[in-house]
C-alpha positions as CSV (number, residue, x, y, z in Angstrom):
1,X,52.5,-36.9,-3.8
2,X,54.4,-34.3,-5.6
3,X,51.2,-33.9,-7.6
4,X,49.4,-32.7,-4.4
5,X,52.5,-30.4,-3.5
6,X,51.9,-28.6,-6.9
7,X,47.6,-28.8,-6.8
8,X,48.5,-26.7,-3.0
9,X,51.0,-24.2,-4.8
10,X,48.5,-23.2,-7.6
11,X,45.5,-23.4,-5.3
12,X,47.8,-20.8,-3.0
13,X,49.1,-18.5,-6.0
14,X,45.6,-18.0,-7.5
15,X,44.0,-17.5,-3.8
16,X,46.4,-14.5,-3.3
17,X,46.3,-13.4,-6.7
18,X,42.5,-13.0,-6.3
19,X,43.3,-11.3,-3.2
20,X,45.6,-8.5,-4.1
21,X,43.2,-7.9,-7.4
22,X,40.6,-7.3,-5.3
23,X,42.1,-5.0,-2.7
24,X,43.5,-2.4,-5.3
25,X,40.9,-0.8,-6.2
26,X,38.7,0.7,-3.3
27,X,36.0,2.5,-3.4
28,X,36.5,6.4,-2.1
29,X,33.8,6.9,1.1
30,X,32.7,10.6,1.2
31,X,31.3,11.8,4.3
32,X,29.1,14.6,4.5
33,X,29.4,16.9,7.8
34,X,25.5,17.7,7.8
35,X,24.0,17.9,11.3
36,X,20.9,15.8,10.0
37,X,22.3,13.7,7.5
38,X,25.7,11.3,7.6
39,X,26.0,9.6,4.6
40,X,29.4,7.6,2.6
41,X,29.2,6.8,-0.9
42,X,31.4,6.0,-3.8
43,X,32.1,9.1,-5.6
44,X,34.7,11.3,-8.2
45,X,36.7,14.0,-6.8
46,X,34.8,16.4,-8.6
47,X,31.7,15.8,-6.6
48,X,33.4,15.7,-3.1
49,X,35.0,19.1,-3.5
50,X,31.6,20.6,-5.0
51,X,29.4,19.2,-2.2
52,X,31.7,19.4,0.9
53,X,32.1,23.5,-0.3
54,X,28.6,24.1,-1.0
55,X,28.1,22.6,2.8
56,X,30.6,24.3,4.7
57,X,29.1,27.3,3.2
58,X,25.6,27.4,4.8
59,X,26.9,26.1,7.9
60,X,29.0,28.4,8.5
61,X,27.2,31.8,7.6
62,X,25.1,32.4,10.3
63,X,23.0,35.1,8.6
64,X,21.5,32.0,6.2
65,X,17.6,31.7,6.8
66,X,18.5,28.5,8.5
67,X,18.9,31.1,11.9
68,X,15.2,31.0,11.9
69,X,13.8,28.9,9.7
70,X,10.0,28.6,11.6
71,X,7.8,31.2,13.3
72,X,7.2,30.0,16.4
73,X,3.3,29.0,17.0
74,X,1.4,26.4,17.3
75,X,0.6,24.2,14.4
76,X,-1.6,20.9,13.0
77,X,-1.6,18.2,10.5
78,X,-2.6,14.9,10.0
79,X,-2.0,11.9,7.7
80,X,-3.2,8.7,7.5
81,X,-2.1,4.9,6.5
82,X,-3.2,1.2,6.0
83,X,-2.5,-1.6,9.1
84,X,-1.8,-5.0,7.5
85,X,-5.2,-5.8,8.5
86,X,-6.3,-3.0,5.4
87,X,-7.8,-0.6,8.1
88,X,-7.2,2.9,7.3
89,X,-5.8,4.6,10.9
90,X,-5.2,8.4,10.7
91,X,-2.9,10.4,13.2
92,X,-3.2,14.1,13.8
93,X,0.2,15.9,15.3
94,X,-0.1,19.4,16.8
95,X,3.2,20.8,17.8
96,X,4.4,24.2,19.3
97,X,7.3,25.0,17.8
98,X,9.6,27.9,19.8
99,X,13.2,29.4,17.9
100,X,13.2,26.4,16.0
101,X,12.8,24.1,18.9
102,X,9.6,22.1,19.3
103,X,8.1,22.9,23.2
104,X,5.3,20.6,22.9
105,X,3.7,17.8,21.0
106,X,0.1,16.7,20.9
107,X,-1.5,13.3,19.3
108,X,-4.8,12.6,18.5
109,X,-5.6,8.9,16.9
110,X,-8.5,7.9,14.5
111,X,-10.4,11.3,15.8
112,X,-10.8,10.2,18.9
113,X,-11.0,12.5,22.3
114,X,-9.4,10.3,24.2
115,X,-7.6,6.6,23.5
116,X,-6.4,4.5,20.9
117,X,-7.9,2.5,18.5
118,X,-4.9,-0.1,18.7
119,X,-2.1,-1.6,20.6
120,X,0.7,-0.2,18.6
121,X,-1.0,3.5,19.2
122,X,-0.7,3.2,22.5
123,X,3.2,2.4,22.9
124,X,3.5,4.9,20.1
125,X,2.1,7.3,22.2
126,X,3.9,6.6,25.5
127,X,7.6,7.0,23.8
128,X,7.0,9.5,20.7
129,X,7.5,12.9,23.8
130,X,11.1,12.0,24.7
131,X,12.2,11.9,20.8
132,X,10.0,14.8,19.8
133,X,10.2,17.6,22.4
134,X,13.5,19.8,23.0
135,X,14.1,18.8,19.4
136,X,14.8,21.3,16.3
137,X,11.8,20.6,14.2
138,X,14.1,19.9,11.2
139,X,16.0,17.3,13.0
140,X,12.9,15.0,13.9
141,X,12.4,11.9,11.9
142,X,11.0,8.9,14.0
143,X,11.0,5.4,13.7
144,X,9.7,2.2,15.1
145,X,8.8,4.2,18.0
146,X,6.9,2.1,20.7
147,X,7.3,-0.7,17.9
148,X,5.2,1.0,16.0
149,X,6.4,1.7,12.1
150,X,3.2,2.6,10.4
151,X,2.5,5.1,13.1
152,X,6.1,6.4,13.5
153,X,5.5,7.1,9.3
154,X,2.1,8.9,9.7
155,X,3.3,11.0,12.3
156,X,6.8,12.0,10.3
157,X,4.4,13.0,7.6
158,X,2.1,14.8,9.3
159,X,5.5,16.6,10.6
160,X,6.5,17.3,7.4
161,X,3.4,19.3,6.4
162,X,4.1,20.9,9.9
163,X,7.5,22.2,8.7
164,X,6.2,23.6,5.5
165,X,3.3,25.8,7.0
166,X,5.8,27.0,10.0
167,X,8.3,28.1,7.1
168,X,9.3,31.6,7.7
């Protein structure tokens, strides 16, 4: 018995040992005040105070080319990717980009007039408006829209070439 007594005191000493080791030495989170990006990671002092100034900074000039960073117009691209099944869809995006602010968003699938080619299109298609439109361009980045991944991709790419051409 008084052999059990003593197994329960170690057993208890080396339990809260491991516990207080373990709980001096936290990481530091960092949190960046981006309006597209929110992000914690381990870091040195040094970094923080670098990145948070260079951050405040062009958020709070408001003469930096992020004012108007597109010229408003009308503007095309397409991209393509591989279904499990190996088929090669493609996606064209048109989007009319006003102050910034997409106004309106077009999708054409697989070349095609009209229609979809597949299931995951066509949910894609009937949810992508409501995430896309009243949005600053530079904000948009979709995914699993409708369920649909591969598509949600395509069309962030396609976007991407989008923002490049609209570039004031």
């Amino acid at each position: 018995m008084p052999f059990a007594i003593i197994a329960v005191i170690v057993i208890a000493a080396i339990g809260a040992g491991l516990f207080i080791f373990n709980n001096t030495a936290p990481a530091t989170p960092v949190t960046t005040d981006t309006a597209t990006e929110t992000a914690i990671r381990p870091t040195n002092e040094t970094d923080t105070a670098e990145s948070n100034t260079a951050t405040e900074t062009s958020e709070s000039d408001p003469d930096t080319d992020s004012a108007t960073a597109y010229t408003d117009g009308t503007y095309s691209a397409s991209a393509s990717y591989l279904t499990p099944r190996r088929t090669e869809q493609t996606i064209e995006v048109s989007l009319t980009v006003e102050n910034d602010i997409v106004v309106d968003a077009n999708v054409m699938y697989d070349d095609l007039a009209e229609g979809y080619s597949n299931d995951n299109q066509a949910r894609f298609d009937r949810a992508y408006a409501e995430q896309v439109i009243g949005q600053p361009l530079d904000t948009i980045s979709l995914s699993r829209v409708g369920s649909a991944s591969l598509t949600s991709g395509a069309f962030n790419e396609a976007k991407a070439k989008i923002a490049t051409a609209a570039r004031s």
